[in-house]
N, CA, C and O atoms as a printed pandas DataFrame, in Angstrom:
     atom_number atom_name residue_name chain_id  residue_number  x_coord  y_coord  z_coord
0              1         N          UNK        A               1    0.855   -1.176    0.000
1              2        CA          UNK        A               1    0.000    0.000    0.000
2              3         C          UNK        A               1    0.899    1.237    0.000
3              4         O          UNK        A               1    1.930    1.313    0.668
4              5         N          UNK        A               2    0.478    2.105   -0.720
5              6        CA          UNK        A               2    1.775    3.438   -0.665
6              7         C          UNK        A               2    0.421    4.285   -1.068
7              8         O          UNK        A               2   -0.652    3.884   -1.518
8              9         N          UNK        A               3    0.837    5.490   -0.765
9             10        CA          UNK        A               3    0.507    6.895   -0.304
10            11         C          UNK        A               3    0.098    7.374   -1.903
11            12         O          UNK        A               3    0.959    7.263   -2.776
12            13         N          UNK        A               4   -1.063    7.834   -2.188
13            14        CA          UNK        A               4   -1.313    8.181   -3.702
14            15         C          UNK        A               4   -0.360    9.390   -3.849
15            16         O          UNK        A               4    0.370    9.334   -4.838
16            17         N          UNK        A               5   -0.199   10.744   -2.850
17            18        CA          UNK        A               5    0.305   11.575   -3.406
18            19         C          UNK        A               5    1.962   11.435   -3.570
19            20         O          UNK        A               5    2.525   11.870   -4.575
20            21         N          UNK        A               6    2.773   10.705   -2.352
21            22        CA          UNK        A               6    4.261   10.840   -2.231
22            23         C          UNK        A               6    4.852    9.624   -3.069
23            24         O          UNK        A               6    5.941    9.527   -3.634
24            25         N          UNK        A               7    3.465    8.450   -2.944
25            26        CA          UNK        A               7    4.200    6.874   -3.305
26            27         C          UNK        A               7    4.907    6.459   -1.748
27            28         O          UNK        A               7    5.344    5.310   -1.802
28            29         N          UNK        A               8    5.072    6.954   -0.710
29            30        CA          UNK        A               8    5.404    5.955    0.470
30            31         C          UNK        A               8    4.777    5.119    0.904
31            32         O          UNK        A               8    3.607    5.308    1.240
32            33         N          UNK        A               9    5.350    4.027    1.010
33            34        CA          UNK        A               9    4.522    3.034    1.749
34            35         C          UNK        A               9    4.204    2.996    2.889
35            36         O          UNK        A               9    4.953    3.288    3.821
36            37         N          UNK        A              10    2.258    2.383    3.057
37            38        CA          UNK        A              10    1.978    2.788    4.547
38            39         C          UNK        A              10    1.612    1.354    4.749
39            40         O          UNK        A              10    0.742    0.765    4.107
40            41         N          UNK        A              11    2.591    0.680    6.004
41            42        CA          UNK        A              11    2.833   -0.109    6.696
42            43         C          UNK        A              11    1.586   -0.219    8.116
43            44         O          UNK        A              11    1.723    0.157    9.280
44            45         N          UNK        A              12    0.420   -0.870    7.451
45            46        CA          UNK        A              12   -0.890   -0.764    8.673
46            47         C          UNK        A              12   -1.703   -2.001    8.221
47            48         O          UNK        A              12   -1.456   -2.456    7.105
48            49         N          UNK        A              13   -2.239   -2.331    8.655
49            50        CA          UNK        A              13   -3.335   -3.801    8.495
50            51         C          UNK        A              13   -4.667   -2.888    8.402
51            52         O          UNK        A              13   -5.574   -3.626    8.018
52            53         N          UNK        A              14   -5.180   -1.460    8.620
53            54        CA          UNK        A              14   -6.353   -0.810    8.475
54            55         C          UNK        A              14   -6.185    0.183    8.383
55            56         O          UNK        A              14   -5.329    0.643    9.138
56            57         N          UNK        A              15   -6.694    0.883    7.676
57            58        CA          UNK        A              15   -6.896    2.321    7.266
58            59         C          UNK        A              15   -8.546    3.168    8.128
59            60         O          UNK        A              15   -9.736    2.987    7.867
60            61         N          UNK        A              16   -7.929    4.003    9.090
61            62        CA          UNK        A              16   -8.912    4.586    9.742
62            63         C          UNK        A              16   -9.956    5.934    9.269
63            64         O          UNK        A              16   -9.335    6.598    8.439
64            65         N          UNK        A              17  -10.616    6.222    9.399
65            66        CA          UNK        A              17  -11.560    7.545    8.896
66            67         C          UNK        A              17  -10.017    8.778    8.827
67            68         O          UNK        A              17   -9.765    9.606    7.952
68            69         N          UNK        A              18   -9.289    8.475   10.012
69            70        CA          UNK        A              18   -8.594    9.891   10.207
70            71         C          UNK        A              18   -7.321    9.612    9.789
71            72         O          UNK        A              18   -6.757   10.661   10.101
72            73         N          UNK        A              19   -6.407    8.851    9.251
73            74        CA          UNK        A              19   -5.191    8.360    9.718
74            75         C          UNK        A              19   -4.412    9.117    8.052
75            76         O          UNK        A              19   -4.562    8.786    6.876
76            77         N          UNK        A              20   -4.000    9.668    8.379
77            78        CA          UNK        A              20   -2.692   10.217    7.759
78            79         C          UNK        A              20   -1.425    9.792    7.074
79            80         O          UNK        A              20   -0.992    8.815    7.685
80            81         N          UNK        A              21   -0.392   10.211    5.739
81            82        CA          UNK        A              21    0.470    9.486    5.359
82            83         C          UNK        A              21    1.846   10.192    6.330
83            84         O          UNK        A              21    1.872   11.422    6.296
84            85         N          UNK        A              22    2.878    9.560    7.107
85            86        CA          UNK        A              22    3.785    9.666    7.955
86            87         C          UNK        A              22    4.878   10.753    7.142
87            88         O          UNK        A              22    5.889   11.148    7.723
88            89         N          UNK        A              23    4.587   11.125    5.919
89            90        CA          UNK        A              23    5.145   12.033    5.666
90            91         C          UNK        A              23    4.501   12.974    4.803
91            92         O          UNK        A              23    4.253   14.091    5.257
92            93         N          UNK        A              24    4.257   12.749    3.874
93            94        CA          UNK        A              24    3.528   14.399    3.384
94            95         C          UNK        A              24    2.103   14.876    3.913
95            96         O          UNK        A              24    1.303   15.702    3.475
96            97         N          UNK        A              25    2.094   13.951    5.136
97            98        CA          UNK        A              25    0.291   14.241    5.874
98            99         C          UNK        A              25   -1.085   14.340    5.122
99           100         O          UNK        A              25   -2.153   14.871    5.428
100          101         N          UNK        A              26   -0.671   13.646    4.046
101          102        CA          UNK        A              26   -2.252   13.266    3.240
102          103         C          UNK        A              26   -3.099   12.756    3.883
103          104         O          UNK        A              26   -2.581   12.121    4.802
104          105         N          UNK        A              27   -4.353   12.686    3.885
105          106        CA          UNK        A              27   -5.437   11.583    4.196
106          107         C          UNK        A              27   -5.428   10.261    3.290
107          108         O          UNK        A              27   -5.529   10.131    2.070
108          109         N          UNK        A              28   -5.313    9.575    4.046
109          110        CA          UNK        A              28   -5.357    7.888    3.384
110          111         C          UNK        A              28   -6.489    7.526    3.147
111          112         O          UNK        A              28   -6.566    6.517    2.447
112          113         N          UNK        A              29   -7.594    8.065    3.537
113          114        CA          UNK        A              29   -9.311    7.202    3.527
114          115         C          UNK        A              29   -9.913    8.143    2.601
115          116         O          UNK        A              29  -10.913    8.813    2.858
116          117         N          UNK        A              30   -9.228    8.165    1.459
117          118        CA          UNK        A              30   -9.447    8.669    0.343
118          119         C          UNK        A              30   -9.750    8.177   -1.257
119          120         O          UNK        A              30   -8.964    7.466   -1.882
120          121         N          UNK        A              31  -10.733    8.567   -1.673
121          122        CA          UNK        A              31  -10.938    7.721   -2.632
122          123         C          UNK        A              31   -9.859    7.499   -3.906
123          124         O          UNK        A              31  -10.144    6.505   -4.574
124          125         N          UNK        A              32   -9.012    8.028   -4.235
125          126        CA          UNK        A              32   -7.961    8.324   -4.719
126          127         C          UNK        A              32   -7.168    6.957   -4.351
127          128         O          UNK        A              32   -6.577    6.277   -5.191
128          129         N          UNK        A              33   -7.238    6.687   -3.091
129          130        CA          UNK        A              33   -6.307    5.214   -2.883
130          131         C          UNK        A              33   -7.209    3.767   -2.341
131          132         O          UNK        A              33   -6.920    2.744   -1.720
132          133         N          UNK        A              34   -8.368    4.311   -2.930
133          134        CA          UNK        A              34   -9.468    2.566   -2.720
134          135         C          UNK        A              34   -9.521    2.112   -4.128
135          136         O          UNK        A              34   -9.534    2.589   -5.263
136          137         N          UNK        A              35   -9.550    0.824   -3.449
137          138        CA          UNK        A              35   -9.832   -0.126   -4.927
138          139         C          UNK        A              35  -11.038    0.285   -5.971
139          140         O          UNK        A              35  -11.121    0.038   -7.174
140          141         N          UNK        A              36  -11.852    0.923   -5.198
141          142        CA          UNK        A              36  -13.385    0.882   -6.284
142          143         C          UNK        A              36  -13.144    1.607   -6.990
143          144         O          UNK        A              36  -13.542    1.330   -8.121
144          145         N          UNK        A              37  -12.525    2.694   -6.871
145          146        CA          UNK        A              37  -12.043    4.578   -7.554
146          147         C          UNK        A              37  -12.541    3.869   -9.001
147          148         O          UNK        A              37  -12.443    2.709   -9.403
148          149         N          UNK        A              38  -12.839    4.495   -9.312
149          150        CA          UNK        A              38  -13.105    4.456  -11.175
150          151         C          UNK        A              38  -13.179    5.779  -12.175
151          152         O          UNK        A              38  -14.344    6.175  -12.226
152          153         N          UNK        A              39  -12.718    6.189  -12.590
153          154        CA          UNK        A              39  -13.463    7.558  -12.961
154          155         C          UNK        A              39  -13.939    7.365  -14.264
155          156         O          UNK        A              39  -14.277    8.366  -14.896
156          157         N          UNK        A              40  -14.046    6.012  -14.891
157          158        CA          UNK        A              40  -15.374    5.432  -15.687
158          159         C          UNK        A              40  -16.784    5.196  -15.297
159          160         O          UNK        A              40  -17.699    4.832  -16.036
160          161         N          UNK        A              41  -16.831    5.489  -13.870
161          162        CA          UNK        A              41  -17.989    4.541  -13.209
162          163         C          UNK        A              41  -18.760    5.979  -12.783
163          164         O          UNK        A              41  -18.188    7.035  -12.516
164          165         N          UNK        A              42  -19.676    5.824  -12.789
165          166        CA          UNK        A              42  -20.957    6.193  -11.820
166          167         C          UNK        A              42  -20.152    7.245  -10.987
167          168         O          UNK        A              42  -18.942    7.020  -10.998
168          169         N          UNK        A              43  -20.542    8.342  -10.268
169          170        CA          UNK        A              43  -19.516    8.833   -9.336
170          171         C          UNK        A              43  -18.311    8.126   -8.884
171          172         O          UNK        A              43  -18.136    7.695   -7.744
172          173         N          UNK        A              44  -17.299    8.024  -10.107
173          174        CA          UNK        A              44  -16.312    7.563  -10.075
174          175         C          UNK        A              44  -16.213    6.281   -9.063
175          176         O          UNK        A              44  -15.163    5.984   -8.493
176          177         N          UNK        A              45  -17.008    5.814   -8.966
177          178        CA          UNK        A              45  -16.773    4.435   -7.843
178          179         C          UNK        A              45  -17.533    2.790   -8.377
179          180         O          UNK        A              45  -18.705    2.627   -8.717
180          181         N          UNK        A              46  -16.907    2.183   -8.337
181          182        CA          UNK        A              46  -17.690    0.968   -8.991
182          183         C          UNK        A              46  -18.021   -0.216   -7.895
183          184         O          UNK        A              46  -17.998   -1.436   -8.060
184          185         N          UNK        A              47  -18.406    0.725   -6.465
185          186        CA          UNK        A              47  -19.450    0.144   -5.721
186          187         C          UNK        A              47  -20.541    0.651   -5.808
187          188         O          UNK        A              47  -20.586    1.863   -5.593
188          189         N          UNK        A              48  -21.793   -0.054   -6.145
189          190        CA          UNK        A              48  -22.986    0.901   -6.548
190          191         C          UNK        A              48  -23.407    1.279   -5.144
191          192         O          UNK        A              48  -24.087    2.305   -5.170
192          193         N          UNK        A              49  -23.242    0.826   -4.010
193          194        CA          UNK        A              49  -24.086    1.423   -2.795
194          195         C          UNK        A              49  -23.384    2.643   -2.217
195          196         O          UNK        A              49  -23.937    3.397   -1.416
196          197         N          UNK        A              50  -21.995    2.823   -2.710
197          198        CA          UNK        A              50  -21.727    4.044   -2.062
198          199         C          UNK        A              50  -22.328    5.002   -1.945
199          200         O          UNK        A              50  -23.445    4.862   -2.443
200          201         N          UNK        A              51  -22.145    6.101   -1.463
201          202        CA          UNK        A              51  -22.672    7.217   -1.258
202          203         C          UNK        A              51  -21.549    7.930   -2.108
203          204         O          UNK        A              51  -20.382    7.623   -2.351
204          205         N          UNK        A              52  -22.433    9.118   -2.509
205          206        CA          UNK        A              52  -21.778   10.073   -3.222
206          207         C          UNK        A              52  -20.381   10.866   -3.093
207          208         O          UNK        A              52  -20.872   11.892   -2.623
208          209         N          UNK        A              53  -18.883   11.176   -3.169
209          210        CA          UNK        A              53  -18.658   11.860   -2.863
210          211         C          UNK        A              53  -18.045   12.780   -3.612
211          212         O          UNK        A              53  -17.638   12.506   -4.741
212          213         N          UNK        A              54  -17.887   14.199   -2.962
213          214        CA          UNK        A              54  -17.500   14.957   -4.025
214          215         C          UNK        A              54  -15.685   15.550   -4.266
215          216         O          UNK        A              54  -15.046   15.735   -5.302
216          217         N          UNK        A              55  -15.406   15.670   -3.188
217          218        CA          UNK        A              55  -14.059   15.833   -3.184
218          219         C          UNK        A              55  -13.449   14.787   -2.924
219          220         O          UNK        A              55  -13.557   14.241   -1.826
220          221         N          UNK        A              56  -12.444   14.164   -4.219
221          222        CA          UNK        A              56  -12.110   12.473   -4.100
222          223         C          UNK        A              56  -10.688   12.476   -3.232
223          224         O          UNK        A              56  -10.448   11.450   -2.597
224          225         N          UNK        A              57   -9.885   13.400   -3.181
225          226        CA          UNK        A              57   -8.911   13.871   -2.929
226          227         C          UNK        A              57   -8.835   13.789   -1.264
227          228         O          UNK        A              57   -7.841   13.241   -0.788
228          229         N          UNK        A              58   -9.747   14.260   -0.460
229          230        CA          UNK        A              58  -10.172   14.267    1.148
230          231         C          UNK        A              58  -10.762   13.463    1.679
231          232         O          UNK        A              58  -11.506   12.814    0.943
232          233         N          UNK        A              59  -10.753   13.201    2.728
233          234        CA          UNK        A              59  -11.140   12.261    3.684
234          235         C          UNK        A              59  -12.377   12.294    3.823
235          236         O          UNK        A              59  -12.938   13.332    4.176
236          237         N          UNK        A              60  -13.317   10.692    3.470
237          238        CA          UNK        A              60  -14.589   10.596    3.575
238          239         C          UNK        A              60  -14.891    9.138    4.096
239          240         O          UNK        A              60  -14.160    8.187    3.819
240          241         N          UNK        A              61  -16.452    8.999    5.167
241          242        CA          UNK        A              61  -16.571    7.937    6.108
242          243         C          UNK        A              61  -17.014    7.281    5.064
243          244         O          UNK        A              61  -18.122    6.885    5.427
244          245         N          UNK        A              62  -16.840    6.933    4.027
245          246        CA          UNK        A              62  -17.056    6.021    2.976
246          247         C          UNK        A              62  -16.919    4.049    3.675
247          248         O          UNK        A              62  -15.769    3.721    3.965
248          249         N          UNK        A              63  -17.835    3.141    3.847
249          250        CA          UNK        A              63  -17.786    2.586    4.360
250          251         C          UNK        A              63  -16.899    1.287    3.378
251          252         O          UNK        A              63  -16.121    0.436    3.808
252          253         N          UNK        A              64  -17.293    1.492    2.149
253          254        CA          UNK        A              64  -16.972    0.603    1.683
254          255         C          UNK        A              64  -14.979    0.617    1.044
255          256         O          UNK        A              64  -14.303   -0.174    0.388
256          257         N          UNK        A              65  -14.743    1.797    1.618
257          258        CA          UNK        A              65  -13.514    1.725    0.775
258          259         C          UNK        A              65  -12.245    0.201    1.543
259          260         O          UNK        A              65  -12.267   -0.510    2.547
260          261         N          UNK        A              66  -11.459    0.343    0.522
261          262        CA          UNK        A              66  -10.742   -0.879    0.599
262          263         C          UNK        A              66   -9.119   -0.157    0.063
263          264         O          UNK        A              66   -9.063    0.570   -0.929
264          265         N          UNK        A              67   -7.997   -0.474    0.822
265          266        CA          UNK        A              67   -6.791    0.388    0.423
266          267         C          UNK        A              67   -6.262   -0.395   -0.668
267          268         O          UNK        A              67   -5.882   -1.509   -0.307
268          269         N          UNK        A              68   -6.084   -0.065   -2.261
269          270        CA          UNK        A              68   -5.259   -0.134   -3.280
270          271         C          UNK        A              68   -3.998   -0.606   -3.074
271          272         O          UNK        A              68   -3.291   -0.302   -2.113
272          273         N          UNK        A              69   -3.633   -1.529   -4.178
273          274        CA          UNK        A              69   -2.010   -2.166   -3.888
274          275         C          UNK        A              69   -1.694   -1.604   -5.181
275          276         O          UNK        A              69   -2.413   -1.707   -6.175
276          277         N          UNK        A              70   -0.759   -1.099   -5.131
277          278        CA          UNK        A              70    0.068    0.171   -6.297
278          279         C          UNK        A              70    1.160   -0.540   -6.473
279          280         O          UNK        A              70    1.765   -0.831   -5.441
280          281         N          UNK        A              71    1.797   -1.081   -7.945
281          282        CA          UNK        A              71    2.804   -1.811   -8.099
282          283         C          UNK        A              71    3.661   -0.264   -7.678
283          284         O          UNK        A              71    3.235    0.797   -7.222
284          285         N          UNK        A              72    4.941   -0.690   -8.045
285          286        CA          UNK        A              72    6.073    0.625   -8.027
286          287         C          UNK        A              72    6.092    0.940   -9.426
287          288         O          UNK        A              72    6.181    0.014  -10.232
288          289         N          UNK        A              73    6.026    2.019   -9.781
289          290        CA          UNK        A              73    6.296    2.626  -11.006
290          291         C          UNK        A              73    7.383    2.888  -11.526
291          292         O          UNK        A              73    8.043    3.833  -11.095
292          293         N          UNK        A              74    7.927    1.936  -12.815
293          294        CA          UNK        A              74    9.029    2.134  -13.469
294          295         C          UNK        A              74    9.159    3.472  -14.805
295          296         O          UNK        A              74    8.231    4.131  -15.272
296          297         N          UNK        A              75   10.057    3.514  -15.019
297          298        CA          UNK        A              75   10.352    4.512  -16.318
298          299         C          UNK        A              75   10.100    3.258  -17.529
299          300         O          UNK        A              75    9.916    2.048  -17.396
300          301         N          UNK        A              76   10.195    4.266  -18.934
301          302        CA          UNK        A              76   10.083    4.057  -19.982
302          303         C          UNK        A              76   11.395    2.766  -20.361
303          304         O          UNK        A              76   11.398    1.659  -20.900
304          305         N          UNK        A              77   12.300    3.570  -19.798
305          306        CA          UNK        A              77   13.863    2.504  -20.090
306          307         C          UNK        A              77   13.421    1.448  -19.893
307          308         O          UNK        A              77   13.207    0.565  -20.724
308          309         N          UNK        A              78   13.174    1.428  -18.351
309          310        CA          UNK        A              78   13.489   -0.019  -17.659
310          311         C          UNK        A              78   12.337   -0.669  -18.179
311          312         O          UNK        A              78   12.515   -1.845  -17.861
312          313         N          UNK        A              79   10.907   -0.565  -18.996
313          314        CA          UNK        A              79   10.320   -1.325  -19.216
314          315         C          UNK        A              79   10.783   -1.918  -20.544
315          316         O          UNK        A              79   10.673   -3.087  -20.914
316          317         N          UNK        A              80   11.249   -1.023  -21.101
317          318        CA          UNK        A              80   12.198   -1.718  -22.754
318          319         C          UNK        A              80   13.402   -2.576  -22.320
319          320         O          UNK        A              80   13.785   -3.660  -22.759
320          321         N          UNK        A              81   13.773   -1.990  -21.581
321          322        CA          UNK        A              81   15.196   -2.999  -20.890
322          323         C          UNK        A              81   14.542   -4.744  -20.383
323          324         O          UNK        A              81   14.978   -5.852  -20.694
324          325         N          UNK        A              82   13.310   -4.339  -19.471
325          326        CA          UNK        A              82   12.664   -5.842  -19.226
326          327         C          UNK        A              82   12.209   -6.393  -20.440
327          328         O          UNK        A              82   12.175   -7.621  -20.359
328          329         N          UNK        A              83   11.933   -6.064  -21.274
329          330        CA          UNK        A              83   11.184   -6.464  -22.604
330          331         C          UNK        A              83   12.046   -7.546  -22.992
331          332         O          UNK        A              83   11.975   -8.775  -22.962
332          333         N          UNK        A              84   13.249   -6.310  -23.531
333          334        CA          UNK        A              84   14.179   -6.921  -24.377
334          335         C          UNK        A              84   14.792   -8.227  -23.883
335          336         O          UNK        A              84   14.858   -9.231  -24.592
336          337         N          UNK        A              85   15.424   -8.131  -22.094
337          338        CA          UNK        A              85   15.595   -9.624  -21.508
338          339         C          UNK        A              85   14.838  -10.578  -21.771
339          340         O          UNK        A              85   15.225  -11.715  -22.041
340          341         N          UNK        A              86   13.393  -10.112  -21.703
341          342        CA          UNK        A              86   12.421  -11.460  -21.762
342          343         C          UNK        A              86   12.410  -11.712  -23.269
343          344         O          UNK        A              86   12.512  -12.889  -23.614
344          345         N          UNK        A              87   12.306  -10.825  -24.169
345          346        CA          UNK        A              87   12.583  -11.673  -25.284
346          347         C          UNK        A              87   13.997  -12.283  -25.634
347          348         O          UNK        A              87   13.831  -13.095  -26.544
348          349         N          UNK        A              88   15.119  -12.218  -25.320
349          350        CA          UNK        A              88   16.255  -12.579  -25.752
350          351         C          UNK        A              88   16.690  -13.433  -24.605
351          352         O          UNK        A              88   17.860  -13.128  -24.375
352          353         N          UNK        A              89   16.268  -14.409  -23.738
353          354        CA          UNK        A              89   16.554  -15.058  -22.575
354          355         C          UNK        A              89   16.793  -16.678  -23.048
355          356         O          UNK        A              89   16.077  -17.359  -23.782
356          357         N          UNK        A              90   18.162  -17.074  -22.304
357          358        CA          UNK        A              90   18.728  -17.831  -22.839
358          359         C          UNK        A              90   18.309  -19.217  -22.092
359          360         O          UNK        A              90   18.787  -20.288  -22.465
């Protein structure tokens, strides 16, 4: 789990209504870092019972949210660099 705005990882088994990232002090119970987020869907959420919200960015008692697993984000290189290994692997 890592932090939508910094990318740090937050090291917790639950994410509380109030609980904060340990360094750039974001709100974590944000829709921005739940699994449902969609911004194809319905008020961006692809749980239909949610409740509405409007600022996705801030902290909301959203019951259903669930914290996002965010691979690490590579550059352009290193994904041509993995490419090329996997195709040329001996």
């Amino acid at each position: 789990m890592k932090c939508n705005k910094c990318g740090t990882p937050v090291e917790t088994d639950k994410i509380s209504f109030r609980d904060e990232c340990p360094v750039c002090h974001q709100d974590l119970h944000i829709c921005l870092n739940c699994i449902f987020y969609d911004t194809g869907k319905s008020n961006s959420c692809r749980e239909d019972k949610a409740e509405f919200v409007k600022e996705k960015d801030r902290a909301n008692f959203c019951e259903y949210f669930r914290f996002t697993e965010r691979k690490a984000q590579s550059s352009a290189k290193e994904d041509a660099e993995t490419r090329w290994k996997e195709l040329f692997k001996n």
